[in-house]
C-alpha positions in Angstrom: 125.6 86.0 182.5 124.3 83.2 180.5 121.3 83.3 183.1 120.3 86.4 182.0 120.7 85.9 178.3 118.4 82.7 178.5 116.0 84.3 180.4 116.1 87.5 178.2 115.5 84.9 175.0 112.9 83.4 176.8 110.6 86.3 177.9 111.1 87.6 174.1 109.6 84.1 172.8 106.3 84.3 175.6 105.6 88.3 174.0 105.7 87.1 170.5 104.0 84.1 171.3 101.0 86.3 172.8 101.2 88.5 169.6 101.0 85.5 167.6 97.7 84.6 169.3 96.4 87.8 169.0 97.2 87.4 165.3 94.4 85.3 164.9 91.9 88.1 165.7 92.2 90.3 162.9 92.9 87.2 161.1 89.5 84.9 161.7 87.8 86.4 165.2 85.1 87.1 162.9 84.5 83.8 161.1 82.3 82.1 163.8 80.1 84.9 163.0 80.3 84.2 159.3 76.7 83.8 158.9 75.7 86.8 160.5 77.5 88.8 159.1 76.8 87.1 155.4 73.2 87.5 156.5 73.7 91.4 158.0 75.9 92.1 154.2 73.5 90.5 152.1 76.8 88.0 151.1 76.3 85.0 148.9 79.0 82.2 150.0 81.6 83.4 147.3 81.4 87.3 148.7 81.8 85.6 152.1 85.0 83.5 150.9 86.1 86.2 149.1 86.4 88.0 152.4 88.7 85.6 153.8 90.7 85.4 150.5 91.3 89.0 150.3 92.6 89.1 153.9 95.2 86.0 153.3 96.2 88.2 149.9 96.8 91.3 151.1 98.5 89.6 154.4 101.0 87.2 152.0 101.7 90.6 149.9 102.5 91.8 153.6 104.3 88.9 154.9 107.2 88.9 151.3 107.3 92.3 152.0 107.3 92.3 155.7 110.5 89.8 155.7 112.7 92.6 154.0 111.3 95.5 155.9 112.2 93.2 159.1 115.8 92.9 157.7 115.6 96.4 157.0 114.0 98.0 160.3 114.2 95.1 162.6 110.9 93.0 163.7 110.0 95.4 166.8 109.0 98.3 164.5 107.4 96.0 162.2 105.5 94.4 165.2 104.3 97.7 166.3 102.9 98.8 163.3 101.1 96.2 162.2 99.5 96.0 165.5 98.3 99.3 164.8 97.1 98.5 162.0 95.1 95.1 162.8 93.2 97.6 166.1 92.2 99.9 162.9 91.4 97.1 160.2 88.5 95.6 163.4 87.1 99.3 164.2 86.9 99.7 160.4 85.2 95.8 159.9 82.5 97.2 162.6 81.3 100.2 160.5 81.0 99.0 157.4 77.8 98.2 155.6 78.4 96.6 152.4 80.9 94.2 150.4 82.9 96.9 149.4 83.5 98.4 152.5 83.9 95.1 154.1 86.1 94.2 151.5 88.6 97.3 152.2 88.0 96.7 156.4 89.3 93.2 155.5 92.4 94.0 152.9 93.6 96.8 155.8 93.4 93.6 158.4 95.0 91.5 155.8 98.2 93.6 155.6 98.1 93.7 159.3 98.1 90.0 160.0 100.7 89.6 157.6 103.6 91.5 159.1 102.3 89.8 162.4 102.7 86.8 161.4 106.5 87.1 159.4 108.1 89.4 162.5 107.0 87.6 165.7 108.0 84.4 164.5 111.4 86.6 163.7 112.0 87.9 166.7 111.1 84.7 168.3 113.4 82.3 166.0 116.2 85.2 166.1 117.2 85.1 169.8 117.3 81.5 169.5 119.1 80.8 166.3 122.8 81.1 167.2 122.4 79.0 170.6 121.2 75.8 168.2 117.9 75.9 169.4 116.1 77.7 167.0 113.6 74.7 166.5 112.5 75.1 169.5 111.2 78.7 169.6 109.6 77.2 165.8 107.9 74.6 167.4 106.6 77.7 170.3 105.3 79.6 168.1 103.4 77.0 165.5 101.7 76.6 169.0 100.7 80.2 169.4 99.5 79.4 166.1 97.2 76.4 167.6 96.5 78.8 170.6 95.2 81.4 168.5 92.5 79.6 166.6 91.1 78.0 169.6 91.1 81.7 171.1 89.0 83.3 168.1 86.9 80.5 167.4 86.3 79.4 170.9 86.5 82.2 173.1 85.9 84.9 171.1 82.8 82.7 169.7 81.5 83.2 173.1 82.2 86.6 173.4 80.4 87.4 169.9 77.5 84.9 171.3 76.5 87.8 174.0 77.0 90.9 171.7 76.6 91.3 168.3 79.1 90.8 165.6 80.3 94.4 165.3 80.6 95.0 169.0 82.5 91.8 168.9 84.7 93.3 166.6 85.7 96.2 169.0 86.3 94.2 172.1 89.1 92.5 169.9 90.2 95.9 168.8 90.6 97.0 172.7 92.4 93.8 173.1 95.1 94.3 170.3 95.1 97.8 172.1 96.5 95.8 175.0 99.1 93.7 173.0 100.8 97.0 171.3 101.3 98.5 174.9 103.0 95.3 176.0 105.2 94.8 172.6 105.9 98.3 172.9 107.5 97.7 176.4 108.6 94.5 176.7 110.2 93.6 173.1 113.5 93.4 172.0 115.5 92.6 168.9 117.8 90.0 169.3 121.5 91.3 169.0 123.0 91.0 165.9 125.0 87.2 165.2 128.2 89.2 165.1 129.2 93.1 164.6 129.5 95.1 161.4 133.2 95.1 162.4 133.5 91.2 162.7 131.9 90.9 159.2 133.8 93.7 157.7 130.9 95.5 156.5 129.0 98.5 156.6 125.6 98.0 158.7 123.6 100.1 156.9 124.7 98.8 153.1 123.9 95.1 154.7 120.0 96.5 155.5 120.2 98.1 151.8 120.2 94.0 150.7 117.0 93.2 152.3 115.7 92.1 148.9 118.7 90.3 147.5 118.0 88.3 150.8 114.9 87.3 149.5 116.7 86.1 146.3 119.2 84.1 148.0 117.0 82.7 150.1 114.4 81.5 147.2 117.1 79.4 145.7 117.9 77.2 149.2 116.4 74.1 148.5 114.7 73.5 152.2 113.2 77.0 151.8 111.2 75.9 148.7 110.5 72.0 150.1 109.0 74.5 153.6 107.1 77.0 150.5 105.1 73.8 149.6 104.7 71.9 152.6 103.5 75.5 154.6 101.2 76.2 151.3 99.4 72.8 151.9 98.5 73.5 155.4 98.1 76.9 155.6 95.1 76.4 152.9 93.9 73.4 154.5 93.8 75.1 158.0 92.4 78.5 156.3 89.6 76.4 155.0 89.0 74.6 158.5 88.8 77.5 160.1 86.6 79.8 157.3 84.2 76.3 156.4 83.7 74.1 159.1 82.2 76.4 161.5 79.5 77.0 158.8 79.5 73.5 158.0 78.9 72.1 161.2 76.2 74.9 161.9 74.5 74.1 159.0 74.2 70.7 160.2 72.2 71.3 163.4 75.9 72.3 166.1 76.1 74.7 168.1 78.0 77.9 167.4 80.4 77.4 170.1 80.5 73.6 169.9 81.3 74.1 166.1 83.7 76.2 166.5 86.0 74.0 168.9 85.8 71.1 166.9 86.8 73.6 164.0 89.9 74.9 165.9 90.5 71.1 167.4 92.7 70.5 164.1 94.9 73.7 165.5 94.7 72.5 169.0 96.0 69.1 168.3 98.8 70.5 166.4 99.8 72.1 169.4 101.4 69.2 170.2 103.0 67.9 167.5 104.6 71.5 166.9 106.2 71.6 170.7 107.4 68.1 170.4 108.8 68.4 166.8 110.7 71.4 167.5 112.1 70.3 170.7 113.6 67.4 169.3 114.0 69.0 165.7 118.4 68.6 166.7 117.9 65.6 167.0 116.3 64.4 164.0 118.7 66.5 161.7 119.8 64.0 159.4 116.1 62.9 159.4 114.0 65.0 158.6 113.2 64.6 154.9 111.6 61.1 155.8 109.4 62.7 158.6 108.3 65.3 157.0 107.2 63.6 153.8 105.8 61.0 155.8 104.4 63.5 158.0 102.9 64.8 154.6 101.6 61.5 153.5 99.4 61.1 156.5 98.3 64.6 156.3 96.8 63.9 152.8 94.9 60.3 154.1 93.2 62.4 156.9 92.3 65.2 154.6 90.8 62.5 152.5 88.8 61.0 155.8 87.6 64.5 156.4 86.4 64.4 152.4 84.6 61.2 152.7 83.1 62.5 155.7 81.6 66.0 154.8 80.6 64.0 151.1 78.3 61.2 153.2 77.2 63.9 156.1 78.9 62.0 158.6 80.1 65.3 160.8 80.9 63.6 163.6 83.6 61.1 161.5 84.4 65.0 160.0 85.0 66.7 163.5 87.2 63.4 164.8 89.4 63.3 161.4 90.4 67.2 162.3 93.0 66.6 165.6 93.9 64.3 163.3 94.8 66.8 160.3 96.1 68.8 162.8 98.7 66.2 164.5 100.5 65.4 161.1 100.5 68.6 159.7 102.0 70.7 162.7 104.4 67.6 162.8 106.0 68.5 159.4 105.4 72.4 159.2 107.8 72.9 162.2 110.4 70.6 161.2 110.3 72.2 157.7 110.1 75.6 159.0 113.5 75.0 161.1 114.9 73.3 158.4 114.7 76.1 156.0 115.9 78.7 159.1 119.0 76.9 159.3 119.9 76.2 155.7 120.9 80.3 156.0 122.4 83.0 158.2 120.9 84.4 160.3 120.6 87.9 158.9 118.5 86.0 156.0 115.8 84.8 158.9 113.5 87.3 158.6 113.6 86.6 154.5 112.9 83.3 154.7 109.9 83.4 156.9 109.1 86.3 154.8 108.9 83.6 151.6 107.7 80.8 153.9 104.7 82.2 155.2 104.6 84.7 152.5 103.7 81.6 149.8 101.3 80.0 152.5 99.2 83.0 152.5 98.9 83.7 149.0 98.5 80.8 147.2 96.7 78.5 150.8 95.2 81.2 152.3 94.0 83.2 149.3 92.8 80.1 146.9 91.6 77.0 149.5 88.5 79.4 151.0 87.2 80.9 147.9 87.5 78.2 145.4 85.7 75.7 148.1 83.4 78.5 148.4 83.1 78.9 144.8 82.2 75.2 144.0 79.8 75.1 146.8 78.2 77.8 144.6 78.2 75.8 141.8 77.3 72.0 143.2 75.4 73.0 146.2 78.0 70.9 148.1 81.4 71.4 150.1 82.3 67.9 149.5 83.9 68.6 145.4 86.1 71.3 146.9 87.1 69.1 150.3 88.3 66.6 147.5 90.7 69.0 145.8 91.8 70.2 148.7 92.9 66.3 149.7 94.6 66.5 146.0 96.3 69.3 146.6 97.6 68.8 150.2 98.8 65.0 148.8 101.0 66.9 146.7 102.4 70.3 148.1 102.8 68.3 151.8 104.2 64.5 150.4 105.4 64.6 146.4 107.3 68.2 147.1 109.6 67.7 150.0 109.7 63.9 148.5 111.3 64.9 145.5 112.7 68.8 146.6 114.0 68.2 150.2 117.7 68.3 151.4 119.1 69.8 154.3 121.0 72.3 152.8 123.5 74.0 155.1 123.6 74.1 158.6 123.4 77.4 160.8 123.5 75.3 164.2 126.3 76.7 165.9 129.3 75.0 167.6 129.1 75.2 171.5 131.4 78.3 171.1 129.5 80.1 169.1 126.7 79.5 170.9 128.4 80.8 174.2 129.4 84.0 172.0 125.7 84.5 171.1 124.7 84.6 175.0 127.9 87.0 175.6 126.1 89.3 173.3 122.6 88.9 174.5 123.7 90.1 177.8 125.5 93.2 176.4 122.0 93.8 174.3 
């Protein structure tokens, strides 16, 4: 019985994993053709940033609001749809010819990869949350994370490097085609943590408090130490990923050789993420001095990768980015599980909601365009790399530093934990 409960757990955490990677097309699969498509526009750098920024708006709008309509609906729907909506958002990016169009191609993509990103990660943490192991479907799916950017900036790079941009764009679009089919077959919600009868509560009134979720969970001290940390480096990977391509290009690289180095930051952080969240039970009582020290070193690398794109040394710039990526997955998934645990489980879909919600806004929205925005205005990327390195000194070390506690613990007693696979089974 327990067999088939782990094994139902785990094939639920391999399908969100692969729709978390596939999250990162709609997302950036068009960034390592940046340039072209700037050129192809008639873009300045701040259109082209902007087209990034309104993407990680409208998908943090998406991602608040996706965390209640999870609660709500459940993260299979939610899944579904905005699957649907990312294949539309990349047939709409290949048709356009101007900002504005662009622009509206990009918000529709943004809203997409915003509910993708809040109810995978749901799903995932959800079947794993009452067994005590939620960490380590966290640390999973931070890797699909990794995975992804090395997919779009890699191997989509490759693909876009034999067609043209727009042609590009509806490969990807037939891909996502693939992932709905598979979600739509394959996916599960995770049973509920306990009955409406256990709890003594109407089902339906409990999805009517999606919201006040959100309000509960915004006053759990881990949730707002993971708000920071995640806003730190989300915006410092959502400027890796939009900049350094064009960066590196600039300076002489390959398309394809830029855009792994770009993604190496997420690719190194693939490690950090697994190992982190594997061991995240065991550093419980820990985790405030790893992740502030995880922070810490987060912030000296950024500040390497500063000095680096200020004196042209690119390849000192392209060896400082596994490094990035090593400390910041480090403290993003031990944060992340932190502020899962610190509520029940109904709340998880909330939190993420908030979590990733904040990242996208404020990281996602700002880092891109402002960088973009100064290189407008200096000529160079290396004033906006420095207030990046500011910025990710504080949200990722001086926040969890001073905001941090562990809150309360959701990780279950063994018997609860053998009640949740009892349940999984029944599912």
């Amino acid at each position: 019985m327990q067999s088939r409960a782990s094994n139902s757990k785990w094939r639920m955490l391999a399908v969100s994993f692969l729709v978390i990677v596939g999250m990162s097309l709609p997302y950036y699969g068009w960034t390592p053709s940046l340039t072209s498509i700037a050129a192809d526009l008639s873009l300045d750098y701040a259109q082209a940033a902007s087209l990034m920024s309104v993407t990680a708006a409208m998908g943090g709008i998406a991602v608040v609001l996706g965390g209640a309509l999870v609660v709500r609906v459940g993260p299979k729907s939610v899944i579904l749809a905005a699957l649907a909506l990312s294949i539309a958002g990349q047939v709409l990016f290949a048709h356009v010819d101007g900002y504005t169009g662009a622009l509206v191609a990009r918000a529709v993509s943004g809203v997409a990869v915003g509910l993708l990103i809040v109810a995978p990660y749901t799903l995932a943490i959800s079947w794993f949350l009452e067994s005590g192991q939620a960490g380590r479907a966290a640390g999973v799916m931070l890797a699909g994370d990794g995975i992804g950017v090395l997919f779009a900036l890699v191997v989509v790079a490759m693909v876009l490097g034999s067609v043209d941009w727009r042609g590009g764009l509806l490969v990807q679009a037939g891909y996502l085609a693939v992932l709905f089919f598979a979600a739509l077959f394959l996916l599960k919600n995770a049973p509920a943590p306990e009955t409406a009868e256990e709890r003594g509560q109407d089902a339906e009134g409990t999805r009517t408090k999606a919201f006040g979720a959100i309000l509960r969970a915004v006053r759990t001290r881990p949730v707002l130490s993971a708000m920071a940390f995640y806003t730190g480096t989300w915006g410092l990977f959502s400027l890796v990923v939009s900049w350094m391509p064009t960066i590196l290009m600039n300076a002489g690289w390959p398309e394809s050789v830029a855009g792994l180095f770009s993604s190496s930051s997420s690719l190194a952080g693939i490690i950090t993420a697994v190992a982190f969240g594997l061991l995240s039970h065991r550093v419980t009582g820990r985790r405030k001095l790893v992740i502030v020290l995880a922070g810490i070193t987060t912030a000296a690398f950024v500040g390497l990768l500063c000095y680096a794109v200020a004196v042209g040394n690119y390849t000192l710039a392209a060896v400082s980015l596994p490094l990035i990526g090593l400390a910041g997955y480090a403290g993003a998934s031990l944060s992340l599980t932190a502020a899962n645990e610190s509520v029940d489980g109904e709340h998880v879909g909330a939190v993420n909601g908030l979590v990733l919600g904040c990242a996208l806004l404020v990281g996602g929205v700002l880092y891109p365009y402002v960088v973009g925005a100064i290189r407008d205005m200096t000529g160079s990327f290396a004033v906006g790399f420095l207030v990046v390195a500011i910025s990710t000194f504080v949200l990722c070390f001086v926040a969890p530093l001073f905001g941090f506690d562990e809150g309360k613990s959701q990780v279950p007693s063994p018997e609860a934990a053998v009640r949740s696979e009892v349940r999984a089974v029944e599912a």
